[in-house]
C-alpha positions in Angstrom: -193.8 50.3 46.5 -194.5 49.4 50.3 -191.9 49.1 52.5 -192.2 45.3 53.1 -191.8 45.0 49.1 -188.7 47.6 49.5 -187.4 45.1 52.0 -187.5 41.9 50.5 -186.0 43.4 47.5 -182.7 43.5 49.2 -182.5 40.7 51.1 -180.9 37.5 49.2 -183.8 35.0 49.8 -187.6 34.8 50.1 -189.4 36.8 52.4 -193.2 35.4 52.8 -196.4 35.8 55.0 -199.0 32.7 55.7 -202.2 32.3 57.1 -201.5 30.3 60.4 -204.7 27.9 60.3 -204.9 27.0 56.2 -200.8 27.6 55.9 -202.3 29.6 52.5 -199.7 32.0 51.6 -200.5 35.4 51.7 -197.5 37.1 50.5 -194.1 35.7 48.7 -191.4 38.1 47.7 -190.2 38.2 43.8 -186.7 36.3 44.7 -189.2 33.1 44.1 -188.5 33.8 40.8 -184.8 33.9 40.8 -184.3 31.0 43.4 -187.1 28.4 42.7 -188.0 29.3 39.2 -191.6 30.1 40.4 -194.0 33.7 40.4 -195.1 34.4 43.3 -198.8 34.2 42.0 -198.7 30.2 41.4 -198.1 30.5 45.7 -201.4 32.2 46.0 -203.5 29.7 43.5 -203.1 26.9 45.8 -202.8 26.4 49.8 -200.7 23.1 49.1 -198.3 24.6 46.8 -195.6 24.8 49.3 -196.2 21.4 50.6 -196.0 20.2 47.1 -193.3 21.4 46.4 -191.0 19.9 49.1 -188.8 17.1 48.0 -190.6 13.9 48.5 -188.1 12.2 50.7 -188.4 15.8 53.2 -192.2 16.7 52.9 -193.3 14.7 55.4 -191.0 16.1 57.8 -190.8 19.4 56.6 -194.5 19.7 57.1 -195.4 17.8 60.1 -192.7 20.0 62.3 -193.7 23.6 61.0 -197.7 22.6 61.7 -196.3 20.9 65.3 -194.3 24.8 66.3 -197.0 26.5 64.8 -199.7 24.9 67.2 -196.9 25.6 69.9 -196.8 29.2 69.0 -192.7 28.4 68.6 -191.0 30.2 66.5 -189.1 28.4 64.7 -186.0 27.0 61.5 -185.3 24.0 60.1 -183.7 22.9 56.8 -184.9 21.2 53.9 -185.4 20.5 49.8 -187.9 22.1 47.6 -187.8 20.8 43.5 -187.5 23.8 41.5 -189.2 24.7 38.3 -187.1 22.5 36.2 -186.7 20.0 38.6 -183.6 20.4 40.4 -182.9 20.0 43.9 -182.4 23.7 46.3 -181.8 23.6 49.7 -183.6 25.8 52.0 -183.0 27.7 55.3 -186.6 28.5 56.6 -186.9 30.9 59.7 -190.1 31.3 60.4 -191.7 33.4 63.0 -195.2 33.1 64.8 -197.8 36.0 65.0 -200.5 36.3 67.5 -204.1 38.1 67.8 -206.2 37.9 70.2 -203.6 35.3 71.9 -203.7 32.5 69.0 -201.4 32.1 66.2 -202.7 34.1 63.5 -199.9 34.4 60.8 -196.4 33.0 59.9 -193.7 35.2 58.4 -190.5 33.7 57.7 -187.9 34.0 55.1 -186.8 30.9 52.7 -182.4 31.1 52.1 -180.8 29.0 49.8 -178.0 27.3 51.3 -177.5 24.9 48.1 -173.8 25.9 48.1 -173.1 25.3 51.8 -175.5 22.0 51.5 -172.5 21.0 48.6 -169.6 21.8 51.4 -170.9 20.0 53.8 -172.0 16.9 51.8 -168.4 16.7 50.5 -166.8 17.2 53.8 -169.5 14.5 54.8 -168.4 12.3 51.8 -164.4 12.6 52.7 -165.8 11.6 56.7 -167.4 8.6 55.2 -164.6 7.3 53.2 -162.2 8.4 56.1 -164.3 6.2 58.7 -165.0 3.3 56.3 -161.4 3.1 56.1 -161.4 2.6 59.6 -164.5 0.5 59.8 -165.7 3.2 62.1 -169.5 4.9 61.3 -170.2 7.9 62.2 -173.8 10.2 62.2 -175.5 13.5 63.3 -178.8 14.5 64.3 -179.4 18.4 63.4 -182.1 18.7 66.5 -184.4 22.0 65.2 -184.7 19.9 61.4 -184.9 16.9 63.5 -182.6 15.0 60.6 -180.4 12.1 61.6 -177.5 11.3 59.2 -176.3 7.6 59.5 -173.0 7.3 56.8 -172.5 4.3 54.7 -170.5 2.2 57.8 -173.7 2.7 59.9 -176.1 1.5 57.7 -173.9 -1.6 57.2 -173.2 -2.3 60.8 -177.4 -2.2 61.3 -177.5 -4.3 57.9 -180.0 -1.6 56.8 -180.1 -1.0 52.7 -178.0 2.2 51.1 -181.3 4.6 51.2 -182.8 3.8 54.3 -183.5 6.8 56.0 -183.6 6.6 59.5 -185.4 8.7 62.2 -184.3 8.6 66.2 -186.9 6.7 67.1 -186.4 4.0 64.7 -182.6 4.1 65.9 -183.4 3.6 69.5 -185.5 0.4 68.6 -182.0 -1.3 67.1 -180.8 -1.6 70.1 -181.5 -4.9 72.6 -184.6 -4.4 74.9 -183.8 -4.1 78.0 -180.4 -2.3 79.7 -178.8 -1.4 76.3 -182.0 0.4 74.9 -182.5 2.0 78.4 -179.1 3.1 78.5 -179.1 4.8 75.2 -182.6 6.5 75.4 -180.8 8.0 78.8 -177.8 9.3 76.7 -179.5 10.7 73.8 -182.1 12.5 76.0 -179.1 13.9 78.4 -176.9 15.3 75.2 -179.7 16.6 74.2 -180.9 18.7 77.3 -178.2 19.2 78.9 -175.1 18.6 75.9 -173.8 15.8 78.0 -171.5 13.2 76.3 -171.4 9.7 76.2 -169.2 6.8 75.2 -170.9 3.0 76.0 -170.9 -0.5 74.7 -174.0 -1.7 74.4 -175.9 -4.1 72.1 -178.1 -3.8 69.1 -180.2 -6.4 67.2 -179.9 -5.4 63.2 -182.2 -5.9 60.9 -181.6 -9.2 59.7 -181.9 -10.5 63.2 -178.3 -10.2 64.2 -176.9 -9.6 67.8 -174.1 -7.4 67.7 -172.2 -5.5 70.6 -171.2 -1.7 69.2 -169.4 1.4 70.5 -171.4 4.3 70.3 -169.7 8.4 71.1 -172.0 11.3 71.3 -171.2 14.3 71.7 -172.9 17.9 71.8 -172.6 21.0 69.4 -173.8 24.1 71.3 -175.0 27.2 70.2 -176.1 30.5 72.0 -176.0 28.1 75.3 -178.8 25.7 72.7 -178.0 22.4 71.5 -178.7 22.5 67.8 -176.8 18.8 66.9 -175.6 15.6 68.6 -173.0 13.7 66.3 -171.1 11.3 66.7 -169.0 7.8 65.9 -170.4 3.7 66.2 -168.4 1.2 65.9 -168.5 -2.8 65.8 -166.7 -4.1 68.9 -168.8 -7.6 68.9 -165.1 -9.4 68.6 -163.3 -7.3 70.8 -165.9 -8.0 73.4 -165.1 -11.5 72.5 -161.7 -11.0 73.2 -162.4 -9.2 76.0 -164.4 -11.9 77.8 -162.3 -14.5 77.0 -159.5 -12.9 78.5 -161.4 -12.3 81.5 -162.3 -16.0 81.5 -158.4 -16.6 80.7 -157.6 -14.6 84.0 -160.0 -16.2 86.2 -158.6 -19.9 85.3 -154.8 -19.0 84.3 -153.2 -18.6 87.8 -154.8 -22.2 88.8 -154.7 -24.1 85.9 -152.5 -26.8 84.8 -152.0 -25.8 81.2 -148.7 -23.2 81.0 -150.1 -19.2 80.9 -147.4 -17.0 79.1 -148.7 -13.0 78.4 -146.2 -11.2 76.9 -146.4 -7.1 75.7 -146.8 -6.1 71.5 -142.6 -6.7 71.3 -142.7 -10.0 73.0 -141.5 -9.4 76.5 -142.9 -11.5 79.1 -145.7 -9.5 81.0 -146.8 -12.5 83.3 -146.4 -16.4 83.3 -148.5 -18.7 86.2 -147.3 -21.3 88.5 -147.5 -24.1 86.3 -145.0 -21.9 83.9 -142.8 -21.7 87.1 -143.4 -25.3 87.8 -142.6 -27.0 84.4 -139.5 -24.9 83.1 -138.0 -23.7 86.5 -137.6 -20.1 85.7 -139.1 -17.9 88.3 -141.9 -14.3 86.8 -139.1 -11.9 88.8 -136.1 -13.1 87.1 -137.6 -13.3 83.2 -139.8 -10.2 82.9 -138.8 -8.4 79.4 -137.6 -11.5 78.0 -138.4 -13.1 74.9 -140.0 -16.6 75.4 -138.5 -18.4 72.5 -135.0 -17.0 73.3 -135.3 -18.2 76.8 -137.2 -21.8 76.0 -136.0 -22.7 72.4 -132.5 -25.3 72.3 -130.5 -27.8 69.8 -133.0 -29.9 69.1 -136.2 -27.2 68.4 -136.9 -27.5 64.9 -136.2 -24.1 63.2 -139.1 -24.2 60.6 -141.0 -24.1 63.6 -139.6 -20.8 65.0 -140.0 -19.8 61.2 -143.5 -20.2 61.3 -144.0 -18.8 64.7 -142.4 -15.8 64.2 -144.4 -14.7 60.8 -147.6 -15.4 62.6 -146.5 -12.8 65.5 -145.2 -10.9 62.9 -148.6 -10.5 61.4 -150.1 -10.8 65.0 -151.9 -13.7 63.1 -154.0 -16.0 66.0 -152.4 -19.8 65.9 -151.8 -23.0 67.0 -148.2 -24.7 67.1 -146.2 -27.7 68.9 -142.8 -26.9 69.1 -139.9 -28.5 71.7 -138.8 -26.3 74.3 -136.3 -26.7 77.6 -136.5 -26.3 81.5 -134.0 -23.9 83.0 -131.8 -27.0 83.7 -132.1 -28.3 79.9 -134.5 -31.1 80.1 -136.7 -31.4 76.7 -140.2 -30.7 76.5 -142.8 -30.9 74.1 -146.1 -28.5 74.1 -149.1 -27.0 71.7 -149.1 -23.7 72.4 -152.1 -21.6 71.5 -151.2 -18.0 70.8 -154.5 -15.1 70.5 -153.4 -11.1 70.1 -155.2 -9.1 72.3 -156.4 -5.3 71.1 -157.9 -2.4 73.4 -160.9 0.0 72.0 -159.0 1.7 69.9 -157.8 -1.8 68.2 -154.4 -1.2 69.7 -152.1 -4.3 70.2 -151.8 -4.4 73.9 -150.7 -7.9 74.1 -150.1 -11.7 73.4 -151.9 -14.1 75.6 -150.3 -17.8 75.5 -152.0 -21.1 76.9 -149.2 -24.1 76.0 -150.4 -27.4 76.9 -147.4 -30.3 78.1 -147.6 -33.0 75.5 -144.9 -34.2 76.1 -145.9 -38.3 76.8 -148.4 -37.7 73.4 -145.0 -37.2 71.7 -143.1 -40.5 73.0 -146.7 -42.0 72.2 -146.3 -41.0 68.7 -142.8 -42.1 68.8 -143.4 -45.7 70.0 -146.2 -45.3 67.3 -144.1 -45.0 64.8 -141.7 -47.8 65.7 -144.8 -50.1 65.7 -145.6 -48.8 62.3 -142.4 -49.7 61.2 -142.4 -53.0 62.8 -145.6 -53.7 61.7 -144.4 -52.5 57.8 -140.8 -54.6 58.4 -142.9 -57.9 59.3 -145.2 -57.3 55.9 -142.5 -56.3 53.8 -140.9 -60.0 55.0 -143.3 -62.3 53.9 -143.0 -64.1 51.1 -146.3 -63.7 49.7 -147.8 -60.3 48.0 -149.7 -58.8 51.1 -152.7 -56.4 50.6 -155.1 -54.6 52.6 -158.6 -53.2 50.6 -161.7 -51.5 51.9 -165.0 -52.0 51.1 -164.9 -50.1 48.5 -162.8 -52.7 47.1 -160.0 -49.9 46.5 -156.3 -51.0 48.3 -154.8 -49.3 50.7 -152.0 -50.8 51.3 -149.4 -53.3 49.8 -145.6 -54.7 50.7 -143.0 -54.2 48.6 -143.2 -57.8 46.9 -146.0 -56.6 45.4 -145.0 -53.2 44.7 -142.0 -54.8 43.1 -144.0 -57.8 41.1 -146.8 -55.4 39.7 -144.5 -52.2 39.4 -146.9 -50.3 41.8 -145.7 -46.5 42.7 -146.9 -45.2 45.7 -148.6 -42.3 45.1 -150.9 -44.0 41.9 -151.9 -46.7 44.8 -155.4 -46.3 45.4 -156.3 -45.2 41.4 -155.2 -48.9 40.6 -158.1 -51.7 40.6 -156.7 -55.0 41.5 -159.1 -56.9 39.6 -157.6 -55.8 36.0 -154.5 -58.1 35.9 -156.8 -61.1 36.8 -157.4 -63.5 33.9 -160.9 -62.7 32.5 -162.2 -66.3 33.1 -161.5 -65.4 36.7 -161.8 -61.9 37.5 -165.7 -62.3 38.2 -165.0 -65.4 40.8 -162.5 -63.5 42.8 -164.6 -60.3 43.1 -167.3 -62.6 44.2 -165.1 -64.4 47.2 -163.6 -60.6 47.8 -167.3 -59.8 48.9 -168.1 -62.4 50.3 -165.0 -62.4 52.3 -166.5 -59.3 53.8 -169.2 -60.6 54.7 -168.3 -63.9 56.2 -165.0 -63.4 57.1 -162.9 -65.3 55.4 -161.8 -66.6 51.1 -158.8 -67.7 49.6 -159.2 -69.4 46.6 -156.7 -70.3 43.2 -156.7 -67.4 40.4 -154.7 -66.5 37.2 -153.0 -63.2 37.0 -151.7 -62.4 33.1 -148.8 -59.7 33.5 -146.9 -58.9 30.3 -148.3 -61.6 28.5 -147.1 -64.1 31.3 -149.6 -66.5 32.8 -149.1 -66.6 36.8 -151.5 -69.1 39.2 -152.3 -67.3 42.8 -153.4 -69.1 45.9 -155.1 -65.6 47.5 -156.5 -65.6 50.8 -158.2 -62.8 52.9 -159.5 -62.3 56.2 -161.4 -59.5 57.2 -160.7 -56.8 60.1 -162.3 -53.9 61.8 -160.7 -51.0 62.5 -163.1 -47.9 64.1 -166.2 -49.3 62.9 -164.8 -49.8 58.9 -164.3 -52.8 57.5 -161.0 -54.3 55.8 -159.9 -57.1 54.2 -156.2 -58.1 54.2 -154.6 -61.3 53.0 -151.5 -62.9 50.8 -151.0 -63.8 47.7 -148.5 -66.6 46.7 -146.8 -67.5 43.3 -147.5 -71.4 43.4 -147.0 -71.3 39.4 -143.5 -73.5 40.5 -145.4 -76.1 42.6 -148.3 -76.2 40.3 -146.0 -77.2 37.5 -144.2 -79.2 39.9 -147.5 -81.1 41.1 -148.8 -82.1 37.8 -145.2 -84.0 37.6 -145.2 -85.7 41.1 -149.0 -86.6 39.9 -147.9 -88.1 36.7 -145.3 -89.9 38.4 -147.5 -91.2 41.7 -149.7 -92.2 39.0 -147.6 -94.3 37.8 -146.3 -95.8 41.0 -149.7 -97.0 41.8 -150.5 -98.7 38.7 -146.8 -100.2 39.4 -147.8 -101.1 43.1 -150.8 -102.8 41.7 -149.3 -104.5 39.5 -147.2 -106.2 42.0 -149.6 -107.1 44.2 -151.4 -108.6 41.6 -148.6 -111.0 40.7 -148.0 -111.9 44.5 -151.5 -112.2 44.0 -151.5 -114.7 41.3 -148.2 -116.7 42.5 -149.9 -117.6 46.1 -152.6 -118.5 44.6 -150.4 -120.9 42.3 -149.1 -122.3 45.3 -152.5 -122.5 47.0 -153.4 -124.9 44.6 -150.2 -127.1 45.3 -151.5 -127.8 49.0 -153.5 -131.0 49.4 -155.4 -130.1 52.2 -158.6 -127.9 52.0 -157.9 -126.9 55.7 -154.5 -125.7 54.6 -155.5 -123.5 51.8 -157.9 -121.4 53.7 -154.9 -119.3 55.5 -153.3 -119.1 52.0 -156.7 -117.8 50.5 -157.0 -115.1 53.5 -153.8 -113.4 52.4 -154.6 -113.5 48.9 -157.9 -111.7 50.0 -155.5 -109.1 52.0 -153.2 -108.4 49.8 -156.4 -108.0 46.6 -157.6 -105.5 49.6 -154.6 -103.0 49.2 -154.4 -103.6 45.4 -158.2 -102.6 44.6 -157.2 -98.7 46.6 -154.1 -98.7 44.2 -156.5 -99.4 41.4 -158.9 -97.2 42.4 -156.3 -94.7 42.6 -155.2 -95.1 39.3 -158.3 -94.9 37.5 -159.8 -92.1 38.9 -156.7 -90.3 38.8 -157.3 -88.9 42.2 -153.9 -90.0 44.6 -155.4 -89.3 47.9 -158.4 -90.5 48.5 -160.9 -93.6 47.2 -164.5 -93.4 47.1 -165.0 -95.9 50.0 -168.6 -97.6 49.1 -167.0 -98.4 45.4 -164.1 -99.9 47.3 -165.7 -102.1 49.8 -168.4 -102.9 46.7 -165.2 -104.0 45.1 -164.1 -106.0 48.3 -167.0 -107.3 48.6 -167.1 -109.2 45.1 -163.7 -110.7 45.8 -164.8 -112.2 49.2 -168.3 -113.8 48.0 -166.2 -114.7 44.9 -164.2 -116.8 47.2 -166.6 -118.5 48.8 -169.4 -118.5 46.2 -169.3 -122.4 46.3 -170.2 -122.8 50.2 -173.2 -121.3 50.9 -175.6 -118.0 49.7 -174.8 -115.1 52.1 -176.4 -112.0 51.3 -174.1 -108.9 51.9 -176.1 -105.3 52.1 -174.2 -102.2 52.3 -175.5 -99.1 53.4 -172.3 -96.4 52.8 -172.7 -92.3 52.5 -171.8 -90.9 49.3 -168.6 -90.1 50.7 -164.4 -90.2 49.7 -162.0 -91.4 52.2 -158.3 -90.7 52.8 -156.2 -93.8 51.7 -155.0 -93.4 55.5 -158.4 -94.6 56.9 -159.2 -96.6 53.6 -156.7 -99.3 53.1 -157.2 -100.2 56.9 -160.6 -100.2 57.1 -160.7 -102.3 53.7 -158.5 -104.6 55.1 -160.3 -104.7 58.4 -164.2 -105.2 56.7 -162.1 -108.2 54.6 -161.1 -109.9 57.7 -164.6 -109.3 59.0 -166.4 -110.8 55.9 -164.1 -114.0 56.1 -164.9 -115.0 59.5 -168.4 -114.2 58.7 -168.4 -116.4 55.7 -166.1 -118.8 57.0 -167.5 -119.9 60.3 -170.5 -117.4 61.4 -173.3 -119.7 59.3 -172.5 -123.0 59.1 -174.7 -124.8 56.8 -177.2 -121.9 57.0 -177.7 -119.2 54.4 -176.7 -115.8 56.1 -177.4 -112.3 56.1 -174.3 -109.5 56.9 -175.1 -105.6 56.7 -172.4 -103.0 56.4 -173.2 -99.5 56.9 -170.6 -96.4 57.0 -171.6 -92.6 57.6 -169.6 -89.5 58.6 -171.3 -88.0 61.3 -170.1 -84.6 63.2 -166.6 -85.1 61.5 -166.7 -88.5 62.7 -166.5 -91.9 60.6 -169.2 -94.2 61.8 -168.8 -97.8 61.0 -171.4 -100.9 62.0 -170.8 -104.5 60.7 -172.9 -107.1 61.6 -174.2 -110.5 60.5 -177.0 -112.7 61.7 -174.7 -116.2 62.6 -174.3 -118.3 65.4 -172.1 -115.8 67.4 -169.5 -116.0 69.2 -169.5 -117.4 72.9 -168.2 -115.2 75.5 -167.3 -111.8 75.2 -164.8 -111.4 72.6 -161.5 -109.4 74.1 -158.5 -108.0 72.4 -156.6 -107.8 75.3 -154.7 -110.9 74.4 -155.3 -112.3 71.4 -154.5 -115.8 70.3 -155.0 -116.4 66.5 -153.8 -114.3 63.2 -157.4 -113.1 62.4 -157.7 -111.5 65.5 -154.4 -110.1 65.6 -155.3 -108.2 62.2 -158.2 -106.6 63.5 -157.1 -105.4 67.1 -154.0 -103.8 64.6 -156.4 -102.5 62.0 -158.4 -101.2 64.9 -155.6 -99.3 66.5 -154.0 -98.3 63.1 -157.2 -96.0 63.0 -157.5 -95.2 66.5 -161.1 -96.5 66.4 -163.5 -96.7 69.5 -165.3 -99.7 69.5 -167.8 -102.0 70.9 -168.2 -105.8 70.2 -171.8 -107.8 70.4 -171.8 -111.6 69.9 -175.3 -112.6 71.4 -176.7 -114.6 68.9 -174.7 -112.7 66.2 -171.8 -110.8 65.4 -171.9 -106.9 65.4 -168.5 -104.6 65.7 -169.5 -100.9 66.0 -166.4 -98.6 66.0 -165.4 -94.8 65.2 -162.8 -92.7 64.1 -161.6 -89.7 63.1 -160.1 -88.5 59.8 -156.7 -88.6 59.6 -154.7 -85.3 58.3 -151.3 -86.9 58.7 -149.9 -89.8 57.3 -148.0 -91.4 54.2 -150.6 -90.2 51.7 -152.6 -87.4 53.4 -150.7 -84.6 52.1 -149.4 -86.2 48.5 -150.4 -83.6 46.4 -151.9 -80.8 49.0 -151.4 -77.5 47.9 -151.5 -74.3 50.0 -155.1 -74.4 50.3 -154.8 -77.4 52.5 -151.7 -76.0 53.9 -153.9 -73.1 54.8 -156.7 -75.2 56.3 -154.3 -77.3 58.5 -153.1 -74.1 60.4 -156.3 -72.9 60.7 -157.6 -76.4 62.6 -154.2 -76.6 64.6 
């Protein structure tokens, strides 16, 4: 036995001789056998064994560096895995040494320990680390320097947003952080600890690897050995919010002593720190004389709402950020209102080191709110009083909003107000129309119409109106709704009754009628008789509206070309046995309040009798009447083609019945009008409708009611 073999026998690990250029080995001690498993001849069958036999994850490495010292002529050790012979994992120790002939590296002698069990240690103590720092949301990592092996633990890899079993390298590490002064700063760092053992503590930023920008705190520090660094380690740690924090503060500091908004800082047990002149201003109290005090013992009174203070004082309890309004007082007890903004403030180590509060006056916002809130109950008083069911809907056709006549009529709670459609206790016959005029009300403005509503097997009729609003760019539609069930009832009785008043009234005219015209035929004269036949005419006038009335059951207004049709007849009737006169009417389609009617009949009656009477003599004659309604107007010509009249006719003063009549008719319906009597007669006049009088408004209901406000 040689005394290399006797040697390697009693040392604990593998002693083993390489050729320096192929990295064949040349010699490997028996212990192969009892630490890897393998005889030393499989070494000697192939120049790659070794390399092949590294753990995957640490051949690369492992290899590159021993070739890279080799070439150096460095001696050298550095750690790694090799698989055994049934596959485990051993750690190794290798210590290699570099021998020279003729001045070149000729062969490498080194000896392989297994360090499996103090691997074990370490990756436990490693583990307990990890979980400690996690805890802590603090990283740590190591670079073992002769191995060249950097260690990131499972905070790092998170703060990087790298996967579990990424393995990083220093150079890779270095590329996470920001181009520029971070990157330069850290390079400097590394390489210093390195050389020199130097440590470092800086803030600098890193890009991650899903793109994100994130400020971190990275320590290094040195382990040294034999006056060598052999490992850097050290802890990183995510201060992006801090830095936050941080800057805001600053920017808090630069604005704070100027601003108008109320600064308060106060230390971790609330005692004022620092307050600004607007703090000083607003309450009275002066920095000197309220250092160390609490805030809300020295601002709160009678009137600050204690569920307020409640909330306030969990949240700096739990040093929880927030936002509050809460009343507070001047030194001298004058009420205020603010929104305070409170933000904790931590140092590096995530340390409380204070509160930082910015309290805005709101003060006239709060007697805003108030005098809000008396309109809102002004404006709710005034709906709640009118007598109709009020209603506001969107256009969504949902309602928002109803008075209590309505909440009290349909039985409407509250809270179920907008799951309620307003159509369902509509009458089916009419539930389609009134969702029609609904949207078209919000379209055009403006419905109302008459509806059924069936509630509880009880039959109601509606007038409904709405008009429509905008509020903020959203359309509304509110309105009333009134019960006219009573006057409908009611209405059908006055019309069953006026109905029978005008059949009554025509009646009696027609036996005035009938008795002057008894007496008409007592008078000798023919001269005498004609007066006697023009108020027979007149009073037939008034009779035919009530007639008209009567039969087409409508107690308001008369279609006005069957009525002067009607007229008509009776006049040429009259005079049938004197001459032919042709009478042509040209009237609009059109009816006519009996205010305007019974006038104008009796005027266009007085008109036709002077026409027969005197305007043709022995001649045949020719008279045209033609009414239209034009722009809201009534538009009335008469004219015939007699002898005319000589002079101008005026109504100034008048001097016979007939004329009378007419300049009364005339003013009865406020007419404008216009005489020509050059070789015929022609009366052009107009007038408006009439919306007041004795039987404008006989059987109105609130539609009309509705309309009449609306044009006054």
């Amino acid at each position: 036995m040689s005394s290399i073999e006797r040697i390697a026998k009693s040392i604990h690990g593998i002693l083993w001789e390489a050729d320096a250029e192929t990295f064949r080995f040349l010699y490997v001690s028996p212990q192969s056998k009892e630490i890897l498993g393998y005889e030393p001849s499989q070494w000697y069958a192939s120049e790659t064994f070794w390399a092949d036999h590294i753990h995957p994850e640490d051949r690369k490495k492992a290899v590159f560096y021993c070739h890279q010292q080799t070439k150096l002529g460095q001696s050298h050790e550095f750690e790694y895995r090799m698989v055994d012979s049934k596959g485990g994992i051993i750690w190794l120790k290798d210590v290699v040494s570099v021998i020279f002939e003729d001045g070149k590296p000729s062969k490498l002698r080194g000896l392989m320990v297994d360090i499996t069990k103090q691997k074990s240690t370490e990756f436990e103590k490693r583990r307990l680390l990890d979980e400690a720092y996690t805890l802590a949301k603090i990283g740590h990592w190591e670079y073992d320097i002769s191995a060249q092996s950097l260690y990131w633990s499972r905070e790092v890899k998170s703060l990087h947003e790298v996967p579990k079993y990424y393995v990083p390298d220093v150079a890779s590490a270095i590329e996470f952080y920001k181009e520029g002064e971070s990157r330069q700063q850290i390079t400097e760092a590394v390489t210093e600890a390195i050389k020199e053992g130097t440590p470092y503590d800086l803030e600098l930023q890193i890009i991650t690897a899903k793109g994100n920008t994130r400020w971190i705190r990275t320590l290094g520090k040195a382990e040294i050995v034999n006056g060598e660094v052999v490992r850097i380690y050290g802890s990183t740690q995510d201060v992006s919010q801090l830095k936050k924090e941080k800057e805001y503060l600053e920017m808090l500091s630069m604005v704070a002593s100027e601003t108008q908004n109320i600064v308060i800082i106060t230390d971790p047990d609330q005692g004022i720190k620092w307050v600004n002149n607007a703090f000083e201003k607003k309450t009275g109290y002066l920095l000197k004389d309220i250092v160390g005090k609490n805030p809300g013992t020295l601002l709160q009174g009678p009137k600050t709402d204690d569920e307020t203070v409640k909330r306030i004082s969990r949240r700096i309890k739990f040093r929880i950020p927030f936002t509050e309004e809460i009343l507070n007082y001047t030194a001298d007890g004058q009420p205020y209102w603010i929104k305070l903004n409170v933000t904790p403030i931590y140092d590096k180590q995530g340390k409380l080191k204070q509160f930082f509060s910015i309290q805005e006056d709101i003060t006239e916002q709060k007697k805003s709110e108030i005098v809000l809130k008396e309109q809102i109950t002004f404006s709710n008083s005034i709906i709640n009083s009118l007598p109709g069911l009020f209603y506001m809907m969107d256009e969504d056709l949902k309602l928002l909003k109803v008075n209590n006549n309505a909440r009290t009529f349909f039985n409407i709670q509250k809270s179920n107000l907008a799951r309620i459609d307003p159509f369902s206790v509509v009458a089916p016959k009419d539930r389609k129309i009134l969702k029609s005029k609904v949207e078209e009300a919000f379209q055009n403005g403006y419905m109302e119409l008459e509806t059924t509503v069936i509630l509880d097997d009880k039959k109601y009729i509606f007038y409904v109106n709405g008009k429509l609003i905008e509020l903020d760019e959203n359309k509304y539609l509110i309105g009333n709704g009134l019960n006219i069930t009573d006057r409908k009832n009611m209405q059908k009785n006055n019309e069953i009754l006026l109905k029978e008043v005008h059949h009554r009234v025509k009646n009696n005219l027609a036996i005035v009628s009938g008795l002057l015209s008894l007496e008409m035929e007592e008078l000798p004269d023919v001269n005498a008789k004609l007066p006697m036949q023009r108020c027979i005419n007149r009073i037939s006038s008034m009779a035919k509206v009530h007639e008209l009335l009567y039969v087409n059951q409508n107690f308001t207004t008369v279609n006005i070309g069957d009525y002067i049709r009607e007229l008509t007849k009776v006049v040429e009737n009259t005079f049938s046995n004197e001459r032919r006169v042709h009478v042509s009417l040209d009237i609009e389609q059109m009816d006519m309040n009996v205010n305007e009617a019974i006038p104008l009949g009796m005027l266009i009656n007085e008109l036709l009798t002077n026409s027969y009477k005197y305007a043709f003599e022995d001649n045949d004659g020719q008279i045209k009447i033609t009414i239209q309604k034009i722009s809201s107007r009534y538009h009335v010509v008469y004219q015939d083609n007699g002898k005319g009249v000589k002079g101008d006719i005026s109504l100034g003063e008048v001097e016979t019945l007939g004329m009378l009549i007419i300049k009364t008719l005339l003013d009865q319906l406020e007419a404008d009008y216009k005489f020509n009597t050059e070789e015929k007669f022609e009366l052009k006049m107009e007038f408006d409708p009439r919306l007041r009088g004795s039987h404008s408004n006989l059987s109105e209901g609130p539609q009309e009611d509705m309309a009449r406000s609306r044009l006054n």
